[in-house]
C-alpha positions in Angstrom: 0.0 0.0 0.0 1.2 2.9 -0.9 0.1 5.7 1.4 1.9 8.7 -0.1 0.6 8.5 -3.8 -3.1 7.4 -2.0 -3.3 11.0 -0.1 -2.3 12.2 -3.7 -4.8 10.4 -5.5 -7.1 11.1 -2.9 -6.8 14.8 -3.0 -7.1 14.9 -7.0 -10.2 12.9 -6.9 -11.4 15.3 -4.0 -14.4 16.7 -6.1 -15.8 13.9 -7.5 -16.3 11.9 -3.9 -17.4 14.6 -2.6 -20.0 14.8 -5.0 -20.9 11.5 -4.7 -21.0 11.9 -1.0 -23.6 14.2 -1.5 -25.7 12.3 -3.9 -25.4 9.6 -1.3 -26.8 11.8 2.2 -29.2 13.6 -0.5 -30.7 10.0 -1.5 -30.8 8.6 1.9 -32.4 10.9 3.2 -35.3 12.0 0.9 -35.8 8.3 1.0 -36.1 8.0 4.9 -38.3 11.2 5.2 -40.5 10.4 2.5 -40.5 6.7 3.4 -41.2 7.5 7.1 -44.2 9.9 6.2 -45.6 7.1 3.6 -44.9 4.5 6.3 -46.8 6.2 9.0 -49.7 6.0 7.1 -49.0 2.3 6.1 -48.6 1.4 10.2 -52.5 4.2 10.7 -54.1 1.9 8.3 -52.8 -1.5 9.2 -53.9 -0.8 12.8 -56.8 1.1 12.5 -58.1 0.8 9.1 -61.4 -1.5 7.5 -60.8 -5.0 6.4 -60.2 -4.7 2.9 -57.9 -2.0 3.7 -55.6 -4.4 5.8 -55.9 -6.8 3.8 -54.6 -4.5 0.5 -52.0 -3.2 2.5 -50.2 -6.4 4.5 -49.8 -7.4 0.4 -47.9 -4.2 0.4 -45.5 -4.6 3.0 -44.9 -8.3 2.6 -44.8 -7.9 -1.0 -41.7 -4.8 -0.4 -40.3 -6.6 2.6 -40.1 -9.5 0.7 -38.7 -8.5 -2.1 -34.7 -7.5 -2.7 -33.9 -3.8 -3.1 -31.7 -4.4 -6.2 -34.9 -5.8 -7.4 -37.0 -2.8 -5.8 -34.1 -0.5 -7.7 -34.4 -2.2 -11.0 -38.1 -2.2 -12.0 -38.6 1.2 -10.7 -35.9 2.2 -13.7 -37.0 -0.4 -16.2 -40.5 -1.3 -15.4 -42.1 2.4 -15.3 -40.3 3.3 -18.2 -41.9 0.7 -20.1 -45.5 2.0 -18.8 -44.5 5.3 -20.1 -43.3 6.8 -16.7 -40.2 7.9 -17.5 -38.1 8.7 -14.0 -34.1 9.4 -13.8 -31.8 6.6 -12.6 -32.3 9.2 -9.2 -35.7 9.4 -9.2 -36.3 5.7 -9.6 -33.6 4.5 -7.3 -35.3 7.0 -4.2 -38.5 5.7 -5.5 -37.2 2.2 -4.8 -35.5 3.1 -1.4 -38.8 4.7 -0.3 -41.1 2.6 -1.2 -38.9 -0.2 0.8 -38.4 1.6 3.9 -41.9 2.3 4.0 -42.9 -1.0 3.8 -40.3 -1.1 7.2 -41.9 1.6 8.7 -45.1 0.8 8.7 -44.6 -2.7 10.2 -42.8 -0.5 13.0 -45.3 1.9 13.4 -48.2 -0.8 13.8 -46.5 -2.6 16.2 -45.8 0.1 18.4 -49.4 1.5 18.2 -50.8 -2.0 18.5 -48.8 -2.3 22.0 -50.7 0.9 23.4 -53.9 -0.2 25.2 -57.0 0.6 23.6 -58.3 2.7 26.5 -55.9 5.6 25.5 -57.6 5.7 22.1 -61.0 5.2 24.1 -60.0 7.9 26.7 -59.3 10.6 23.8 -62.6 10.4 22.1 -64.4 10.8 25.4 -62.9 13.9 25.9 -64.0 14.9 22.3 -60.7 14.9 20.7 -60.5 14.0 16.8 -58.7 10.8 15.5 -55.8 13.0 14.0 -55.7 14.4 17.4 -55.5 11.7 19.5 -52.7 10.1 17.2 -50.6 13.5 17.3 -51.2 14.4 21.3 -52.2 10.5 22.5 -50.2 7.8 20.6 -47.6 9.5 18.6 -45.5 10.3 21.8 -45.9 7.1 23.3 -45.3 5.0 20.2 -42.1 7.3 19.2 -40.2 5.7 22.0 -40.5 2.5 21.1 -40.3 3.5 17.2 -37.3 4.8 17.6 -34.3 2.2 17.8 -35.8 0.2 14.9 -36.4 3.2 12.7 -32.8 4.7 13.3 -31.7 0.7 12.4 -33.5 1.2 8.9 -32.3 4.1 8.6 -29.0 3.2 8.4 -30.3 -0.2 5.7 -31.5 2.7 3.4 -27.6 4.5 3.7 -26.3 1.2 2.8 -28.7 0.3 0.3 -27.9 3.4 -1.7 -24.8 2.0 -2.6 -27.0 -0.8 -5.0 -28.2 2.3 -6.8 -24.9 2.6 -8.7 -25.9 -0.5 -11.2 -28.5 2.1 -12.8 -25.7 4.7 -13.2 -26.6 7.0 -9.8 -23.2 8.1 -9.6 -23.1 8.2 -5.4 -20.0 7.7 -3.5 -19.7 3.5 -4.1 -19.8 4.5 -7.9 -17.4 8.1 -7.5 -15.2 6.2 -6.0 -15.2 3.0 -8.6 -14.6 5.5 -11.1 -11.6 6.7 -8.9 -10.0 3.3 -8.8 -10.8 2.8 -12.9 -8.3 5.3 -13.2 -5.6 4.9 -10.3 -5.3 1.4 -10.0 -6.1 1.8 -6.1 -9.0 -0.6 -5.3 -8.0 -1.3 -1.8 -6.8 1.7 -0.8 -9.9 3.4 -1.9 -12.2 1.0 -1.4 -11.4 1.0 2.1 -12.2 4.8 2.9 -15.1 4.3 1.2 -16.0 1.7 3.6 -14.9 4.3 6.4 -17.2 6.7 5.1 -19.7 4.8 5.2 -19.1 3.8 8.8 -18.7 7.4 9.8 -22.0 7.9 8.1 -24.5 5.1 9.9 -22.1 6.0 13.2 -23.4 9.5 13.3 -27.3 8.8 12.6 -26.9 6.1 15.8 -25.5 8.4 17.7 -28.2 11.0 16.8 -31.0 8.6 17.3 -29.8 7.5 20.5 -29.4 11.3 21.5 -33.1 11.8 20.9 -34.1 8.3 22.5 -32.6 10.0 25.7 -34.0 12.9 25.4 -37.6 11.7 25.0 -37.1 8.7 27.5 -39.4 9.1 30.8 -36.8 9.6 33.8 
């Protein structure tokens, strides 16, 4: 290993991972937020919703859950285009990673709203308080808490998973930095602070997420 003529590489190639970085933290997380407000609503109508409505949507998150995100990645670019929606390889791939960790989400979501008695929800309506109500004031709070560790978990799934996004030419850090070692001849060198990035990246949200489990934790 040459470590001189890596830190030289390293800082020539300095624009192009960074801008892969930031295709990387862009995609993960518009694909969290938008797959944690879509799975919130997955986890409302698993718990609370009609029949046929359950029924439609457990084929949802067993169909996603089921299936592997390369696949997920793959017929959101070639599929939809075929059916005339034409998306970017960015579009589809966040497409993909939402729709996955929504199907996550909402499995999370029901199960901590299923684990809250029914007398909370029961309690709220006496009191004349709506349904949105009672889920933002009632069961949000005491869901969050045990929400939480599993969401910040796929959270850091969805940072790794947007390394798969590189087969459909979303040039994020895995594929920056491929291109890097194309040209350098440094696969392990790079390839390893790659990896390091990528730890430094799932490191932080964990330590965030457990910053905010203490913080809303009851004493």
């Amino acid at each position: 290993m040459n470590f001189s003529l890596f830190l030289t590489e390293l800082w020539n190639a300095r624009l192009s991972l960074l801008s892969g970085l930031g295709d990387t933290i862009l995609i993960s997380v518009a694909s969290v937020i938008l797959g944690s407000v879509l799975g919130v609503f997955v986890g409302l109508a698993m718990t609370y919703g009609a029949k046929w409505l359950r029924f439609i949507v457990r084929l949802y998150i067993d169909f996603l859950r089921g299936t592997p995100v390369f696949v997920l990645i793959l017929a959101c670019f070639y599929i939809l285009s075929v059916v005339g929606l034409d998306l970017t390889a960015f579009q589809a791939g966040v497409l993909a990673l939402t729709l996955f960790c929504s199907s996550h989400v909402g499995e999370i979501v029901r199960g901590a709203l299923s684990a809250i008695p029914q007398g909370q929800t029961e309690a709220a309506k006496s009191v004349g308080l709506t349904f949105g109500q009672t889920f933002v004031y009632v069961l949000l709070p005491q869901a969050l808490r045990q929400i939480l560790p599993t969401w910040v978990n796929t959270a850091t799934e969805i940072v790794k998973a947007s390394t798969l996004l590189s087969i459909i030419g979303v040039v994020e850090l895995l594929l920056a930095t491929q291109q890097v070692i194309s040209r350098t001849y440094l696969s392990l060198e790079f390839y390893l602070f790659a990896g390091f990035v990528y730890f430094l990246l799932n490191f932080v949200i964990e330590q965030a997420g457990r910053a905010v489990e203490r913080r809303i934790s009851i004493p």
